[in-house]
N, C-alpha and C positions, 0 to 999 in steps of 0.2 A: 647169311652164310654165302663164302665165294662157290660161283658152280665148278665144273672140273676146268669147264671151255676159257673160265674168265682166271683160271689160276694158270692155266694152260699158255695164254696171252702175258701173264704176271713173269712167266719161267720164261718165255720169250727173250720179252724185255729185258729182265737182271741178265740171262746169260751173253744179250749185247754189250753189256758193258765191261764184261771181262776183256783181258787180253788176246785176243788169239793167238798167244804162244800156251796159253792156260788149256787148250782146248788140241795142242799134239800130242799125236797116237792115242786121242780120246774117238776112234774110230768108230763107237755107237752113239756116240754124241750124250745127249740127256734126254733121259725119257718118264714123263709123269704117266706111272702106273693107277688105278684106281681104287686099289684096295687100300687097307690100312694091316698095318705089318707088326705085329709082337713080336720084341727081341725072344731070341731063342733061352736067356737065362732069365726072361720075366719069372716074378714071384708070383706077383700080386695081381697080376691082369692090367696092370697101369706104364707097362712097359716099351711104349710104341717107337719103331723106329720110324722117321723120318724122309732119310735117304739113306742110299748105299752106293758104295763104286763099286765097282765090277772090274776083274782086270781078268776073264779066260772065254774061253767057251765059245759058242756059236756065232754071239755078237762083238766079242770084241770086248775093247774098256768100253766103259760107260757109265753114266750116274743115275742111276734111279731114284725118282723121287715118289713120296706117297701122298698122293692126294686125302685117302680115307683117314693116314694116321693125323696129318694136318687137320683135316673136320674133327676128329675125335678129341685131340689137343687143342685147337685154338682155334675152334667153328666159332667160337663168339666174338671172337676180336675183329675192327672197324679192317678193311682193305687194306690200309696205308699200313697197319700194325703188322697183320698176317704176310706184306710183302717184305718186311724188314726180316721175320722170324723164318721166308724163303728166302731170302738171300742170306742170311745166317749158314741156313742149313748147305746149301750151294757151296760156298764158300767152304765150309768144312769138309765136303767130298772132292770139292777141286783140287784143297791140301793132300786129300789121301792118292791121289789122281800125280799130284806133283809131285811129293816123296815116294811114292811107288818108281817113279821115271828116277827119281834120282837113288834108288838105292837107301832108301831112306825108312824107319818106321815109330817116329815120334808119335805120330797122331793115332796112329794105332795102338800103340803101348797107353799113352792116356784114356783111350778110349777105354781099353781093358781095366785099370782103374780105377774109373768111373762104375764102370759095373760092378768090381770091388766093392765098390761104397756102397754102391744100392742095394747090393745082398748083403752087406752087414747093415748096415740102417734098417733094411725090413727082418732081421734076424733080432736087433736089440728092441724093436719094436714088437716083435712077439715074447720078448724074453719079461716083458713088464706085466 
């Protein structure tokens, strides 16, 4: 299992590689929290969020990432895996980070969706 310090080093890294136009009026930067995060419409208790952008408040934009919900999803996967499934996740708060600046809210509407689908998939699942 990665520690917080050595995923810590991983989020580093991936967010070097972005652009730095990826990262304007991202004024709180990206920050790995250490807890792990259940979406607010979990059913099942299997619901964990990952990341989240942020666009108000005290800090500013910014991207939060969840360390505890990554151990709880993918504590068993080798480094190399676990840094591809953090750059995944990266990646998809940057889009919301980007269409946020442009006026934009694609990713968000599929995100909603998605949770569509998970409450009916755990609905026809109790229907049987």
């Amino acid at each position: 299992m990665v520690t917080i310090q050595q995923m810590e080093e991983m989020l580093n890294e991936l967010a070097a590689e972005f652009p730095q136009e990826f990262f304007r009026e991202l004024n709180g930067g990206i920050i790995l929290k250490p807890e792990e995060k259940l979406h607010e419409q979990n059913i099942a208790n299997d619901l964990y969020i990952l990341g989240t952008y942020h666009r108000g408040g005290n800090l500013g934009r910014y991207i939060a990432i969840y360390y505890g919900s990554f151990v709880k999803i993918y504590g068993n996967l080798a480094k190399d895996e676990l840094k591809k499934k953090l750059r995944d996740t990266l990646k998809h708060e940057f889009l919301h980070h980007l269409e946020f600046l442009a006026g934009e809210r694609g990713l968000e509407i599929e995100d909603a969706k998605n949770i569509e689908n998970y409450k009916r998939k755990y609905m026809k699942k109790q229907s049987k």
